[in-house]
N, C-alpha and C positions, 0 to 999 in steps of 0.2 A: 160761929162767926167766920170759919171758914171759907164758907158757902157764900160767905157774902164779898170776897173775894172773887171769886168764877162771876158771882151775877154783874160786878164791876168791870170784867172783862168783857162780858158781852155786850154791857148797856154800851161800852167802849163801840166797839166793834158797829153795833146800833147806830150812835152818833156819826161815827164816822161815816155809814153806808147813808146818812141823810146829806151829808156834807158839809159840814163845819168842818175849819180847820183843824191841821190837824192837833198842832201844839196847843191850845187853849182846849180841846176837848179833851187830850190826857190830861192836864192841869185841874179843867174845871170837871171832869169826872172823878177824878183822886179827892178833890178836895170836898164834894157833893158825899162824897160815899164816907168820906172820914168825919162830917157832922151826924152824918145817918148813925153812923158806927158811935161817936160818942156819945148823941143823943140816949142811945141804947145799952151804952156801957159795955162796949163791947171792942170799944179802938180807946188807944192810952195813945194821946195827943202829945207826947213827950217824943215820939215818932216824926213829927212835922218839924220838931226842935231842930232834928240832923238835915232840913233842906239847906241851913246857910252854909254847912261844910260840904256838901253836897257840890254846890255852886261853887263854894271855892275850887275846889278839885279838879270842877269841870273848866274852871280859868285861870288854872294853873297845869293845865298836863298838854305836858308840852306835846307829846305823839298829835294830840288835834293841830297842832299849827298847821300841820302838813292838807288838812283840807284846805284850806282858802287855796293853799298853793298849788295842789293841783287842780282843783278848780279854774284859778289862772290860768293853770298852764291848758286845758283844755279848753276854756271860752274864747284864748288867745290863738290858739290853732284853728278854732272854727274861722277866722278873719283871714286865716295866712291863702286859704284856697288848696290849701295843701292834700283833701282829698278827692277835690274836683282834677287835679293835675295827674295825682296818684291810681283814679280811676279809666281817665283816657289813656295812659301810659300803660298799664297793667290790661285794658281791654285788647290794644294793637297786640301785647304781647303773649298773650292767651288766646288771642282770635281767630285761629286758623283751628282753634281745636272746637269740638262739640261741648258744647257746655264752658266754652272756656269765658264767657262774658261772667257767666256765673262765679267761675273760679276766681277773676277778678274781684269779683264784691266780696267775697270771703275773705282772701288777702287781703285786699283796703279794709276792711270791717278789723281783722287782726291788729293791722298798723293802726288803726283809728282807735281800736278798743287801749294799746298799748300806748300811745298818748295821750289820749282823753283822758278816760275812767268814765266817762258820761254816757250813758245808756241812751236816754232821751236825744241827746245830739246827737247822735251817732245814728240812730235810727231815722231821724228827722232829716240831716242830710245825703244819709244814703240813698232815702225814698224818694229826697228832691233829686239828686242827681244820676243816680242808677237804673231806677223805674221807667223814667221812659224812654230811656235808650233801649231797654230789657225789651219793651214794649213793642219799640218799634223796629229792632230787629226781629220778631216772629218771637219773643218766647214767651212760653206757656206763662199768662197770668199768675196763676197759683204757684208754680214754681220759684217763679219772679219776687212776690212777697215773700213767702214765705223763707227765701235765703237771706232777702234784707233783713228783715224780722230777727232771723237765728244769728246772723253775723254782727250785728247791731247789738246784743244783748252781751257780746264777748267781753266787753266792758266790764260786766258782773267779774268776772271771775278772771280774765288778763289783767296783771298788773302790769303799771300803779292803779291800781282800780280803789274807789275811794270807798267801795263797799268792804276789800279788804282792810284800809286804812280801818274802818269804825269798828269792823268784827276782830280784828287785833287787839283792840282796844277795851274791847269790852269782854275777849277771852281771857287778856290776859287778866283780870281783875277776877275773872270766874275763875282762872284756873289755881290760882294764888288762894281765896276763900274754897275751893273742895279740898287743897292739900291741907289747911289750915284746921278745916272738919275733921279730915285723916289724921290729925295728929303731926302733921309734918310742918316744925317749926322754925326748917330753914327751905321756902320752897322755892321748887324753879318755877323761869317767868317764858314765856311763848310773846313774842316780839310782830310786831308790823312785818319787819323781815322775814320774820321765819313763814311767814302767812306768804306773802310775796314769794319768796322761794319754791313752796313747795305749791303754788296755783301754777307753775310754768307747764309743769308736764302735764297735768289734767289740762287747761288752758289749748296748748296745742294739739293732745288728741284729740280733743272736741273739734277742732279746725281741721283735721289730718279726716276725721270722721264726717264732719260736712261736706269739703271736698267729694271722698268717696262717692258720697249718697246722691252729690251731684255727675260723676263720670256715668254711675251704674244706669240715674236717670239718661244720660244724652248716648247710653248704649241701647239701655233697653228702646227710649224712644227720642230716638236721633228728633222729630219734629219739632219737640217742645224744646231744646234748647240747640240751637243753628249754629255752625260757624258765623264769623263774620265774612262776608266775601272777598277775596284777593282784591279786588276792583278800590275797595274803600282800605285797604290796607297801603296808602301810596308812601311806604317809608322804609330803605333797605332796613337789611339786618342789622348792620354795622351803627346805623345811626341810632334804628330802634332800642338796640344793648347799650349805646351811648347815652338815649335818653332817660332809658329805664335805670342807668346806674344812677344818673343825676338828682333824678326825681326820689329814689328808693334813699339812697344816702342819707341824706337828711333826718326824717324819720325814723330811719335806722339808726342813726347817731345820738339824738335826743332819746333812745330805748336805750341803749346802751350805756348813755352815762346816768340816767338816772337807775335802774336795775345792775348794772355792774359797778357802779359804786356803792350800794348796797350788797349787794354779795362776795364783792372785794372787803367789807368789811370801811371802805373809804370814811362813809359817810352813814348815818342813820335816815331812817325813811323821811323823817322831816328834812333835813340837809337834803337830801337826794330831790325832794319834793323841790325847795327853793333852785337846785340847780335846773327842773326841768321847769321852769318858770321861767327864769334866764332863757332858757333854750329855746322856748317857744316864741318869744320876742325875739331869740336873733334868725329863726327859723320864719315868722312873718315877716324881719326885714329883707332875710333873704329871697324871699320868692318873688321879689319887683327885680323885673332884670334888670335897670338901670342900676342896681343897687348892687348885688351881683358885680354887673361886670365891671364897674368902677371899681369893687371892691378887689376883683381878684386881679386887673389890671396892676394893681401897683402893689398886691400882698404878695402876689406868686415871688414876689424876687424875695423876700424875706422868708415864706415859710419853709422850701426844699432845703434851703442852708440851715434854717432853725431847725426844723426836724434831723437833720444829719446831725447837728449839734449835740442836741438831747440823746441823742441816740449814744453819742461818746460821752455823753456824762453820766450815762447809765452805765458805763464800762468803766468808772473813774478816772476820765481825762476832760480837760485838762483839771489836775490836782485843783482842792477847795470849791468847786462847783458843784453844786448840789443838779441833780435832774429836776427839782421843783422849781429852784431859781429860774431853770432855762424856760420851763413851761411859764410860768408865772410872768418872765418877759416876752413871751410868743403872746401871749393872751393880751398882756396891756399894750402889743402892738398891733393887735387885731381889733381890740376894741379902739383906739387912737382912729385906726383907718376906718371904721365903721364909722365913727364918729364926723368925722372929716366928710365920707361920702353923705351921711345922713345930711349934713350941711349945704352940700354942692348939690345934691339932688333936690334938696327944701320940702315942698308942702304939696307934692306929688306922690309921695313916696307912699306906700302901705300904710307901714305904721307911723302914725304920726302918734298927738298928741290926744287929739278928739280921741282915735283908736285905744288909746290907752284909758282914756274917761271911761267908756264905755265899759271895756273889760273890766275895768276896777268896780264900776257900778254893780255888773252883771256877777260878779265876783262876790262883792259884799250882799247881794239880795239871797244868792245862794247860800251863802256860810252862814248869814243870820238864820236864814230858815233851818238850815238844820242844827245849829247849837240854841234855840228855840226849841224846838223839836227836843233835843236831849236832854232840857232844862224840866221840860213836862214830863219827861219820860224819867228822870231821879223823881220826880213827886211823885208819879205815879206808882213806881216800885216799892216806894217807901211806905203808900198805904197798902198795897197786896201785902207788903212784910209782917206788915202791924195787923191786921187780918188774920197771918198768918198762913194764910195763901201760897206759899216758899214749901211749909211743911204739909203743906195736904199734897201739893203735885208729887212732891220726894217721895213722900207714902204711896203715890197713886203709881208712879213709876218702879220703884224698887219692887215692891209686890205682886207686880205683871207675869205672867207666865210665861216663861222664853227668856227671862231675863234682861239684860243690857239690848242683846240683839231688838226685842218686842219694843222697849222702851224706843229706842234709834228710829225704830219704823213708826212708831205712836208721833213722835216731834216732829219727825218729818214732813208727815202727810199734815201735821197741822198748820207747820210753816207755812208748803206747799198751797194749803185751803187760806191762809190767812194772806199770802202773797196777794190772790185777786184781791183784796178791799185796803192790804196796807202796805205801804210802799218800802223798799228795802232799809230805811231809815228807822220807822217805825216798830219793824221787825226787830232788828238790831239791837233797839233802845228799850226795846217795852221786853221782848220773848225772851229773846238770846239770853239776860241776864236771870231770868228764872230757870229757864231750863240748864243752861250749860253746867253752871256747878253742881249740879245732880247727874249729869250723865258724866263729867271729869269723873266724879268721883266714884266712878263703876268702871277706872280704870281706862276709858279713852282716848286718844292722843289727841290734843287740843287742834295740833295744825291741819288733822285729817275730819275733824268735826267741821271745823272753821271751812276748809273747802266744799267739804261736803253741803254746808246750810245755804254756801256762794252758788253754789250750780243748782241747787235744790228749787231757791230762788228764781234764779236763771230759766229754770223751766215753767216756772210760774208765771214768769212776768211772760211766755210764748201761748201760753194756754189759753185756749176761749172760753168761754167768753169777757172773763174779763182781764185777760194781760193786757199787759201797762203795752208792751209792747206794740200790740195790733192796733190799741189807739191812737199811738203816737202813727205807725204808718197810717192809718186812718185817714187821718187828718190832712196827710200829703199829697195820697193817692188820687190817681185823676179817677173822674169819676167810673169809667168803666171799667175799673177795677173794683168788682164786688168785695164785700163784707164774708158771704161765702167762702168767695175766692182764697181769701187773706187765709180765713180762718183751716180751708182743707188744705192751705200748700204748708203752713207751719204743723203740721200733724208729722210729716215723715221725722221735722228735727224733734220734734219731743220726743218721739220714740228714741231717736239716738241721743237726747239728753238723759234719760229716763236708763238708758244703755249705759252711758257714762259712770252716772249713778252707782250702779248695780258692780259695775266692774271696780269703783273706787272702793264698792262697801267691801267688794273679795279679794283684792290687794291695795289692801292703804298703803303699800308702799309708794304706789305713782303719787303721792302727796306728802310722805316722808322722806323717803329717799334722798332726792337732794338735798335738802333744809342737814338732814345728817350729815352731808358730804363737804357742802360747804362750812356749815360751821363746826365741821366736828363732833355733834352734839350725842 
C-alpha cells in the first residue's frame, strides 16, 4: 500500500496540471484514495479521525495570524504608489551610469520584496511600471525582463516574506517530530524569526549578485543598457539627494520596524506583522502631499523637542519617566494630528474608507485561499501517513548512496520540478512536511534547509517554461516584447540563482550565522 501513496501524489499533480483548484483537489484526491485504500483493506480510517484536531491546530496557531497581516500590509502598499515614486527617484539617481535604469529596478524590487512579501505584485507592477520606460529608453528587451522577473521574485526569500512566514511554520513542526524520532524528549524549536534572520544575508547577495550581472552586462555591451541622458536628467544634486532621501525613508522605516523589532527581540513575527500593517496605512496616508504637509506643518514643532526628550529619558532624566512613556506620547500626538489632517483634508485623501474596503476584501480572498489550501493539504498528509507513504520516502532517502548530501540534491530538484505545476503554498503544505523531518533528522540545520527550499523555489518560479514568474510578466508586457525574449533574458539570473544555491550548500553559514549572533543560539 505504499505505492499507493506515490500514485496519490501523481494523480495529484495530474489533477492539478488539468486545472482544478487547487484546495478541493488535495481534499478531494486524499479522500478518493482513502475509499480506494479502505475499500481494499489497506487504509485504517481511524486516520481521517485526527482531521478535526488537525483543523483545530490550524485555528489556533497563532504564528498564521501574521499572514492576513502582511498580506495587509502588502495589498495596502500597492495603493500608496509607493513604487511608482521609488522608481522615478532611484532611475534620476542611477541615470547617468550604464545600466543604472536597471540597477534602479533591482533596488525598488529589494524595497518592494521587503514590504510586500508578494511575488505576483511585485512582478505585475514592476512590469506595469518599469518596462516601458526600460523600453523606451533603448534597452535591450531581454535584459529588461528578465531583471524584472529576478527582482520581482525577491519576495520569495526577503523578509517578511510570507513564504518564510508558512515554511517556519511548518519547519518548526518538522523539526520538533525528527528530534522526537531521535529520542530527544526536550526539543528545540526554529521560529518565523530565526527564518527571517538568517534569509537577510542570502537575500542581499542574491541583489549584490543581480546588480553585478547587470554592470558586467552595460560594460561588456554598453548598447543594450544606455545611460539616461543629461538632457532628461533636469534636477540638481542637492535636490535629487533631497528627494531620494524623502522618498527612500519611508520604506526604509516600515523595513526596519517590522525586522528590527524582531531581531531586537521587541516583538514576534506576528506582532511585528500587525506593526507593519499599521505602517502601511500610515505610509498610503503619507504619500498624498496635502497630507504630508499639513501634517508636518504643525508636528515639526512637537517632534525635534519630543525627540530630545526621549533622548534624556533614555539617560534617566527627568527622574520617574520611563523612555516608553515619552515615545507612547509622541505617537498618540502623531496620531491626534493625523487624525485632525485626515479630517481637514476629507474625501480627497488616498486613503479613505472605500480604500480600506477594498484592501480588506483583497485581504481576506488571499488568507482564505491559502488557509483552504492548508486545510487540504493536513488531509491530504494524513492519508500519505496511513498509506504509509512518510516510511517508504525515509527508506528511499536514508539508503541513497552519498548519503544526506544525495538525499539534499534528490528533494531539491523535486521541489525545483514541482515548483512549475505548484505554487509555493502547495509546496509548503503538501512536500515540506514529508520530506523535512527525514532530512532534520540526518542532522541538518532547519534554518539553512528552510532558506535553501526559499531560493530553491525562487529559481523555479524564473525558469521556463513554466515559472509563475514569466507569466505574471506575460500578462503585462506590451506586445513586442516576445515570449522568447522573456524567456532568454531570465536565463543569466538562474544561473546566478542556481550559484547562490551551490554557495549556501558550501557555507551554511550565510544562513546561520546571524540567527546565531542575534539570538545567541
Amino acid at each position: 500500500m505504499e505505492w499507493l501513496a506515490l500514485a496519490m501524489f501523481l494523480t495529484l499533480c495530474l489533477v492539478l496540471l488539468a486545472g482544478f483548484p487547487v484546495a478541493f483537489t488535495l481534499g478531494g484526491t486524499a479522500l478518493a484514495f482513502a475509499l480506494l485504500g479502505w475499500s481494499l483493506d489497506g487504509f485504517d480510517a481511524a486516520f481521517l479521525g485526527a482531521t478535526p484536531n488537525r483543523l483545530y491546530g490550524i485555528m489556533t496557531n497563532g504564528t498564521l495570524i501574521a499572514v492576513p497581516l502582511f498580506v495587509f500590509m502588502g495589498v495596502m502598499l500597492e495603493r500608496s504608489r509607493i513604487a511608482e515614486n521609488l522608481l522615478d527617484t532611484m532611475a534620476m539617481l542611477f541615470g547617468p551610469l550604464r545600466g543604472g535604469l536597471g540597477i534602479s529596478v533591482t533596488v525598488v524590487g529589494m524595497l518592494l520584496a521587503a514590504s510586500t512579501g508578494i511575488v505576483g505584485a511585485t512582478v505585475v507592477t514592476m512590469g506595469l511600471l518599469s518596462l516601458p520606460t526600460m523600453l523606451r529608453r533603448g534597452y535591450d528587451p531581454a535584459v529588461s525582463a528578465g531583471t524584472i522577473c529576478a527582482s520581482g521574485t525577491l519576495g520569495q526569500i526577503i523578509p517578511p516574506s510570507i513564504v518564510l512566514v508558512l515554511l517556519g511554520d511548518v519547519l518548526s513542526s518538522a523539526y520538533q517530530q525528527a528530534q522526537l524520532e531521535q529520542g530527544i524528549f526536550a526539543p528545540e524549536t526554529v521560529s518565523v524569526g530565526d527564518l527571517f534572520v538568517g534569509a537577510l544575508i542570502p537575500g542581499l547577495l542574491l541583489v549584490a549578485l543581480y546588480i553585478g550581472w547587470l554592470v558586467l552586462v552595460a560594460w561588456r555591451r554598453p548598447e543594450a543598457l544606455p545611460a539616461i541622458p543629461a538632457s532628461e536628467r533636469n534636477i540638481g544634486l542637492r535636490a535629487l539627494l533631497r528627494r531620494a532621501l524623502l522618498v527612500l525613508l519611508p520604506p526604509l522605516s516600515l523595513i526596519v520596524a517590522v525586522l528590527g523589532s524582531i531581531m531586537m527581540g521587541a516583538a514576534t513575527p506576528t506582532e511585528a506583522a500587525s506593526v507593519g500593517a499599521v505602517g502601511a496605512m500610515v505610509l498610503t496616508w503619507f504619500t498624498d502631499e496635502r497630507h504630508a504637509r499639513r501634517f508636518w506643518a504643525g508636528y515639526r514643532f512637537l517632534f525635534f523637542p519630543g525627540v530630545v526628550l526621549w533622548l534624556l529619558s533614555l539617560a534617566g532624566w527627568p527622574a520617574g519617566v520611563a523612555p516608553v512613556q515619552v515615545f507612547m506620547a509622541l505617537l498618540i500626538a502623531a496620531l491626534a494630528m493625523m487624525g485632525v489632517t485626515f479630517v481637514r483634508v476629507g474625501r480627497h485623501a488616498r486613503l479613505t474608507v472605500a480604500v480600506l474596503r477594498e484592501v480588506a476584501q483583497s485581504t481576506t480572498r488571499v488568507t482564505a485561499m491559502v488557509f483552504i489550501i492548508f486545510i487540504g493539504a493536513a488531509l491530504f498528509s494524513l492519508v500519505f501517513r496511513g498509506f504509509g507513504g512518510d516510511d517508504l520516502i525515509r527508506d528511499f532517502l536514508s539508503n541513497m548512496p552519498g548519503g544526506v548530501v544525495t538525499a539534499v540534491i534528490l528533494v531539491m530538484l523535486i521541489m525545483f520540478l514541482l515548483g512549475f505545476i505548484l505554487d509555493f503554498i502547495e509546496i509548503t503544505f503538501v512536500v515540506v512536511p514529508i520530506v523535512a523531518p527525514i532530512l532534520l533528522a540526518m542532522g541538518l540545520d532547519p534554518v539553512w534547509l528552510g532558506i535553501m527550499i526559499a531560493i530553491n523555489l525562487q529559481t523555479s518560479f524564473l525558469t521556463p517554461p513554466f515559472g509563475f514568474a514569466l507569466f505574471y510578466l506575460r500578462g503585462v508586457a506590451p506586445p513586442e516584447v516576445t515570449t522568447a525574449q522573456i524567456y532568454r533574458g531570465v536565463m543569466p539570473f538562474i544561473a546566478i540563482q542556481v550559484l547562490a544555491l551551490i554557495l549556501l550548500a558550501l557555507w551554511p553559514q550565510l544562513a546561520t550565522w546571524l540567527p546565531e549572533q542575534v539570538y545567541n543560539s
